[in-house]
C-alpha positions in Angstrom: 14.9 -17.6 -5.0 16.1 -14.7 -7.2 13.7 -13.0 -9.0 15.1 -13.0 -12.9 12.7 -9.8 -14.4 10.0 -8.1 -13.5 6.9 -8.3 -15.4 4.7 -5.4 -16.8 5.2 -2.1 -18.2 6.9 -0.8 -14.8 10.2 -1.5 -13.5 10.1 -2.8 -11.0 6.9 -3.9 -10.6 5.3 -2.6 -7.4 2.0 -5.0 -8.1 4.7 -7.9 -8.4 6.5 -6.5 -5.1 3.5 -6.3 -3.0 1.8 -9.6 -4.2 5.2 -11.6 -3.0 5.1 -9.7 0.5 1.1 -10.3 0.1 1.4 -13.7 -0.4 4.5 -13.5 2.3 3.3 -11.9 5.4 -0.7 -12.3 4.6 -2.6 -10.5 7.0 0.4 -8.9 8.6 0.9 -6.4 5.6 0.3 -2.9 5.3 0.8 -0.6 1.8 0.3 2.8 1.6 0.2 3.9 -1.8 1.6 7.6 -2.2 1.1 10.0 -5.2 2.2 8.0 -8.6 1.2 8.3 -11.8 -0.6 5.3 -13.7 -2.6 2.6 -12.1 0.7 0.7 -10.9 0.1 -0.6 -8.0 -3.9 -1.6 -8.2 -3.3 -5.3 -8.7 -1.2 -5.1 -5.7 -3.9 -3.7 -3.6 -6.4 -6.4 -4.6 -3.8 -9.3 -3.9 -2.9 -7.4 -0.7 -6.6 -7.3 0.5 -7.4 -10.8 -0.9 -4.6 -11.8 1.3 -6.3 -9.7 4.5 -3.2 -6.7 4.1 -4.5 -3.4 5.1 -4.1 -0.7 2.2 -3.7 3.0 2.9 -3.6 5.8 0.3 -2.5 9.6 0.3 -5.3 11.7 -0.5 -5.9 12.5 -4.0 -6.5 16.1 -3.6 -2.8 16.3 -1.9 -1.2 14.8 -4.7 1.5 15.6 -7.5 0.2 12.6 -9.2 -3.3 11.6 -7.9 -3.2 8.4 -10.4 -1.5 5.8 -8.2 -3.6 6.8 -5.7 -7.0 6.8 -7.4 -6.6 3.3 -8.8 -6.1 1.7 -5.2 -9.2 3.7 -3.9 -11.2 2.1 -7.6 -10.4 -1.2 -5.6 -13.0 -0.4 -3.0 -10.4 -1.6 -0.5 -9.1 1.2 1.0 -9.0 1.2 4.8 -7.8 5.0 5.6 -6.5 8.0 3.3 -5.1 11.1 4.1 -2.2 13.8 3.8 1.4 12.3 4.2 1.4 14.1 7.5 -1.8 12.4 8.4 -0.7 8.7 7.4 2.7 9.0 9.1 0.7 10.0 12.3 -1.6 7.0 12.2 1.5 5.0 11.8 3.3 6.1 14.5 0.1 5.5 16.5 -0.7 2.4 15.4 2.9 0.9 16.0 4.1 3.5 19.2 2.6 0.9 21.6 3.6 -2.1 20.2 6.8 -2.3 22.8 5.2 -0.6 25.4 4.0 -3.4 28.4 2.0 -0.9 30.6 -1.4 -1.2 28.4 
């Protein structure tokens, strides 16, 4: 299907993006929300967590633009938060095994 417009005040719509990949991939996806301004993005969290995704936020404190960030943690479903260095390293670590067949 081809999305006609996006709804809200942002375009695009990140909350409309990640409740399709919620609804999508369920359980299997992960956001990590990065310095932003306005609360964009908080409805995605909360359909991404209903749906058993994983949310991840850069650290307020490290931000140009703590907003984004802020709202996703004011959904009391954040599972990790930290610098952009930080989050890339749990990334890697969580996905550098996935191909490896010794473990």
């Amino acid at each position: 299907a081809t999305r006609g417009s996006w709804e809200g005040r942002y375009q695009p719509a990140i909350d409309q993006v990640v409740g399709d990949l919620a609804r999508l991939y369920q359980h299997r996806l992960g956001v990590i929300v990065f310095s932003g301004l306005c609360d964009d993005g908080a409805l995605g969290c909360r359909v991404a967590q209903a749906h058993g995704g994983e949310v991840w936020v850069q650290r307020p404190g490290c931000c140009v633009s703590p907003d984004m960030p802020n709202a996703a943690l004011a959904t009391g479903g954040v599972s990790l938060q930290g610098t952009p260095a930080q989050l890339a390293q749990a990334l890697n670590s969580r996905y550098s095994s996935v191909g490896d067949k010794s473990g």
